[in-house]
GUVEX-927266 format. One line per field, with one value per residue (C-alpha): x, y, z. Coordinates in pm, whole numbers, plus 32768, in hexadecimal, padded with zeros to 4 digits. Example, Ala and Ser with C-alpha at 12.3 -4.5 7.8 and 13.67 -1.06 7.14 Angstrom:
! residues 2
xx = [84CE 8557] $
yy = [7E3E 7F96] $
zz = [830C 82CA] $
! end
This chain:
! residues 336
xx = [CF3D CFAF CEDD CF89 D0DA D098 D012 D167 D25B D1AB D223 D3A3 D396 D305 D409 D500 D47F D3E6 D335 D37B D22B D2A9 D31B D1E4 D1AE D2DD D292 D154 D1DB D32D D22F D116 D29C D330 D1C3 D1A1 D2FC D2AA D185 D215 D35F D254 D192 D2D1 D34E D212 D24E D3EF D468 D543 D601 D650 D693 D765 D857 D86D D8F4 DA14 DA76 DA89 DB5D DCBB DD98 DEF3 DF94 DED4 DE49 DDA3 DCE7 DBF9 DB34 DA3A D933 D965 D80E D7D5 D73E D610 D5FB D604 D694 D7D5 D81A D965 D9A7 DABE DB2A DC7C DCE6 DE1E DEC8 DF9F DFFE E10E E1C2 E243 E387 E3F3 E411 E29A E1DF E0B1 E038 DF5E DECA DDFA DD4E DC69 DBA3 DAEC D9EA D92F D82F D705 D620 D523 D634 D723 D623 D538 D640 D625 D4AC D412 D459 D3DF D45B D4AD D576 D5DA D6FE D718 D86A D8D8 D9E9 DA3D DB56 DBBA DCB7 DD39 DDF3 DE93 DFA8 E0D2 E11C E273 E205 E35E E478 E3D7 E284 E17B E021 DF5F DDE7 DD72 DC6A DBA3 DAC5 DA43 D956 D8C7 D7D0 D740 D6E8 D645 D6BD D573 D5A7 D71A D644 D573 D65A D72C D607 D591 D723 D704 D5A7 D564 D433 D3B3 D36A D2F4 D270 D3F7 D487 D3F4 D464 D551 D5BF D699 D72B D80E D8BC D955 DA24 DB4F DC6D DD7E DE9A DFCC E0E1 E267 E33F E4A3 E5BA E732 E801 E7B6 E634 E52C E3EA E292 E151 E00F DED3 DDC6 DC51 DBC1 DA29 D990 D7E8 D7A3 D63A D5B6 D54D D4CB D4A5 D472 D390 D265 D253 D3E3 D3D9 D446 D54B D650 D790 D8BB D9D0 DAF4 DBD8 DD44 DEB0 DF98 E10C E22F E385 E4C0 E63F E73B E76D E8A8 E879 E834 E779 E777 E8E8 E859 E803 E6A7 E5E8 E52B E3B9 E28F E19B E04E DEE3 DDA4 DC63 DB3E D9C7 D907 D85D D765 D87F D853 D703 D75E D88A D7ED D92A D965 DB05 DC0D DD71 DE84 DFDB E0DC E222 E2FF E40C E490 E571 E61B E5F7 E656 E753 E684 E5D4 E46B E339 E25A E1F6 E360 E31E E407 E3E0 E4CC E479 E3A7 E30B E23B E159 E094 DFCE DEBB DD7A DCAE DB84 DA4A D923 DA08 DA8A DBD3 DC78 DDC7 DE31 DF70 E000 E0CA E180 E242 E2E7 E346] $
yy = [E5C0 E6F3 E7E4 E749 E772 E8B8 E90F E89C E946 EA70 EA5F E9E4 EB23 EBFC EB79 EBEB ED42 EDBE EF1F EF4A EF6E F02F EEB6 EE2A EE10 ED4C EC51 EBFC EBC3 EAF1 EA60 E9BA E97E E8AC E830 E7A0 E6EA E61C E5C7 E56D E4BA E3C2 E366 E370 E284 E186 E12E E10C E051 DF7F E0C3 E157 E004 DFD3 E0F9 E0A2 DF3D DFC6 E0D0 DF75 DEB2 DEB3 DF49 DEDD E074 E170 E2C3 E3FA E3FD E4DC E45E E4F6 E440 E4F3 E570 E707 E746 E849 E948 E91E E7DC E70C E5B5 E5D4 E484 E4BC E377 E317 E1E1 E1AD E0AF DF81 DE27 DD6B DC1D DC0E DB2D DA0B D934 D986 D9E9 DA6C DB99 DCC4 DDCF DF09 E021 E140 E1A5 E2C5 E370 E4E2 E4E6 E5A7 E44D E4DB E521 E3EF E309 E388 E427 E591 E5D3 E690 E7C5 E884 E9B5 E90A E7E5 E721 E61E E4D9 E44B E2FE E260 E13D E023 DEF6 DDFF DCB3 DB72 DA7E D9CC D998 D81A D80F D782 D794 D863 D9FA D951 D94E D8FB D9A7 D99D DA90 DAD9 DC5B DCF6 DE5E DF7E E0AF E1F6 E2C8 E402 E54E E6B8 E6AF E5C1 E633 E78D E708 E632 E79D E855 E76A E782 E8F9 E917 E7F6 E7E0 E6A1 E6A0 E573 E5E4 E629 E51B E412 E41A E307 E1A6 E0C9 DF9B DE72 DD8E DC36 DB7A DB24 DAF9 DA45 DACD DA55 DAEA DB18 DBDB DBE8 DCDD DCFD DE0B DEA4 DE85 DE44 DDC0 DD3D DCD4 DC68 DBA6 DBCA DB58 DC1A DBEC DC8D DC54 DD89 DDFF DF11 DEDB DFD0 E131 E133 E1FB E0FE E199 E125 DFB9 DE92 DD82 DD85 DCEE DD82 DCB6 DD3D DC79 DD55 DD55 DE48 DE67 DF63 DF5F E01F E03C E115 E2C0 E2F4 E3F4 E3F4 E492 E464 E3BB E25C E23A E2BF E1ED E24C E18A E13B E06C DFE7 DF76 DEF2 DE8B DDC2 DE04 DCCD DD3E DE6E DF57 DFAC E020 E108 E150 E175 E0A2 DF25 DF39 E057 E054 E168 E187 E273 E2A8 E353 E339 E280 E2E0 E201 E270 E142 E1DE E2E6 E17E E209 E14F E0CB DF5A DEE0 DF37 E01A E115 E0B8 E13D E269 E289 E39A E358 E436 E365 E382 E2AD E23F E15A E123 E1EC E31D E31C E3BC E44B E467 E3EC E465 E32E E313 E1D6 E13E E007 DF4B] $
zz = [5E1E 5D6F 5E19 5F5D 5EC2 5E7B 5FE3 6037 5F64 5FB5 6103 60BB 5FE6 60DB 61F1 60E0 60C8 61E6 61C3 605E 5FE8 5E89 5E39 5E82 5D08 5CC6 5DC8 5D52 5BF2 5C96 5D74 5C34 5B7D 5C7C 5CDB 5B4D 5B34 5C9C 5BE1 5AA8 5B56 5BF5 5AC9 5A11 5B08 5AE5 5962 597E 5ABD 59F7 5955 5AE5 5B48 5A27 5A3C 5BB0 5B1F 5A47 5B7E 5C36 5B3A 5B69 5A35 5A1E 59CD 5AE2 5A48 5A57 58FE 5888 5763 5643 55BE 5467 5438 5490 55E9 55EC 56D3 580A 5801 57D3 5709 57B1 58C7 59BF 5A36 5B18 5BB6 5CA2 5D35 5D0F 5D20 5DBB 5DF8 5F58 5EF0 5E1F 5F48 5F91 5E8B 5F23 5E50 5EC7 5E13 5E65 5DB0 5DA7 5C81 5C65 5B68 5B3E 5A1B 5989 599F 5862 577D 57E2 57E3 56AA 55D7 563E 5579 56D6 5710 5896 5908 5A5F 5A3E 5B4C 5B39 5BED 5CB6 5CDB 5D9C 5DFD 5E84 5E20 5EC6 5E4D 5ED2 5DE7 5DBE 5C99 5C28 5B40 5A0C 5967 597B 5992 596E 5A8E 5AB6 5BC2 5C14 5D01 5DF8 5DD3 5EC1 5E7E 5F17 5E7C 5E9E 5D99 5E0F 5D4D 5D7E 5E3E 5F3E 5F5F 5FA1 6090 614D 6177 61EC 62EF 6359 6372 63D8 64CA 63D0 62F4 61A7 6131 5FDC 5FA8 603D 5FD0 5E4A 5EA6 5E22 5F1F 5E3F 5EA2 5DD2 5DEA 5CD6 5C7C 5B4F 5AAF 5A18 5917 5951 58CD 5980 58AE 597C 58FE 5921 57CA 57CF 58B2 580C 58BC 580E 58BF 5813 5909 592F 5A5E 5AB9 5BDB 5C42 5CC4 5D96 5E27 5F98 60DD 60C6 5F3B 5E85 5E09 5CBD 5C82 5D22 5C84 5C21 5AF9 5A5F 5A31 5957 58C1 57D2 57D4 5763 57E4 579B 57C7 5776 5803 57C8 5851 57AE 5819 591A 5A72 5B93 5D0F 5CB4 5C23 5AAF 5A14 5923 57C8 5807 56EC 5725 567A 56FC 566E 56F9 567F 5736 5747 5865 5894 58AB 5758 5798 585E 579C 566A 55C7 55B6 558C 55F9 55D6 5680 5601 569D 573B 5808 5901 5A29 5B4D 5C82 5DC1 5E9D 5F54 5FF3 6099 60BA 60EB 61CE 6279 6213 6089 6026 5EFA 5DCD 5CA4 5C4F 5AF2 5A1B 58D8 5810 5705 5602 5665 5520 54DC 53D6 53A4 538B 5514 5540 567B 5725 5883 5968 5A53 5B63 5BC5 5CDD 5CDC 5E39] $
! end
């Protein structure tokens, strides 16, 4: 398999550089490189289809505050490789009115990791790492039932789909673009994976004139499987649960911008792992606690499929979590 790997390579990289025979050296050394990490993705693969399947579960489990967050595993990468995991997630969730209180929800999470350091805790060390990319979407029906006064219960419905894909299928999949060519020793270091599910949420929404608070208790589980065009080595099945609270709270600075009032925001989450997340995420609980600031812009009246855009708000917090994670995330948030 290897020596047919190579074969390959040999010609992606001779495409690449046509006539340049003084490189000829450097090919054949970025050729056995590349050639070795295929090779050790696949067996890699083999022993830990839980741990990709895993990660792809949390990208697919909706979180209550979107982010860009970058985390560190706390242990020091080696050369040559990074025990840094870039994860991001947006979206959001919505009731369409009080009258019907049908509520819809949609995000996309996304993922770029070093697989050997994330997944091992950064011990292996290669000259020629290749990362791995995940993204995904999830979407969600439910619906709110008034428990008492600012107090709903609503159960929803979750359906999600997702690819993994290595720098070297991403590198294949742009040379057959350019080329016209096939490279199926590239391409196929895939992973397709669905997921279906579903979760249940507390909520209490409290909004006066002088504060606005909201805190959500919610149980989410998703099933998720690989299915057609997957890589054997990565197939399976896992389980991704995720038991979370997530609150924020806002009042009024004082000042204004786009001539309606701006609003001071902080906010708090925390997530428990029951599932195989942590596997992948090498941590069982996580918690995020920031803040920031919110502006109205409701009567610029922008939007789209009748939803109009009302509020507009920015977060910077500090992401933390056992076994010595720590990270920070950046969100963005719109509210309808």
């Amino acid at each position: 398999m290897i020596g047919a790997v190579r074969r390959s390579l040999a010609a992606v990289l001779s495409l690449a550089l046509p006539g340049a025979a003084s490189a000829q050296v450097n090919i054949e050394q970025s050729v056995d490189q590349i050639a070795s990490r295929l090779a050790e993705q696949r067996d890699f693969l083999r022993g830990r289809k839980g741990t990709v399947l895993g990660l792809m579960g949390y990208n697919m489990s909706p979180d209550g505050a979107t982010n860009s967050l970058q985390i560190s595993r706390g242990t020091t990468a080696p050369a040559g490789s990074s025990s840094v995991l870039q994860l991001g997630q947006y979206g959001t969730g919505f009731t369409l009115s009080e009258s019907f209180p049908l509520y819809m929800e949609g995000y996309i999470g996304t993922a770029r990791y070093d697989p050997r350091s994330i997944f091992t805790g950064g011990e292996s060390s290669r000259a020629f790492p290749l990362k791995w990319n995940n993204i995904s979407t999830t979407i969600g029906l439910g619906w709110d039932f008034n428990l008492a006064d600012n107090l709903y219960l609503r159960p929803i419905i979750n359906g999600a789909m997702g690819i993994m894909a290595s720098d070297a299928a991403l590198f294949g999949g742009f040379l057959r673009y350019r080329t016209g060519r096939d490279f199926p020793l590239l391409t196929q270091g895939t992973a397709n994976v669905y997921g279906l599910g579903g979760s249940v949420t507390l909520a209490y929404y409290d909004y006066r004139p002088e504060f606005n608070l909201d805190v959500e208790l919610r149980y989410t589980g998703l099933a998720t499987q690989t299915f057609s065009g997957t890589l054997p080595a990565a197939r399976g099945t896992s389980n991704a649960r995720t038991l979370g609270l997530w609150t924020r709270y806002r009042w009024p600075t004082g000042w204004e911008a786009f001539g309606r009032p701006t609003r001071w925001v902080v906010d708090f989450s925390g997530s428990y792992y029951p599932g195989q997340q942590h596997v992948s995420l090498g941590f069982l609980w996580a918690a995020r606690v920031g803040g920031g600031f919110e502006f109205d812009v409701g009567r610029y009246e922008f939007g789209m499929l009748g939803l109009n855009v009302n509020r507009v708000r920015l977060t910077g917090s500090y992401f933390f979590g056992d076994r010595g994670v720590s990270g920070y995330s950046f969100g963005l948030g719109l509210s309808f």
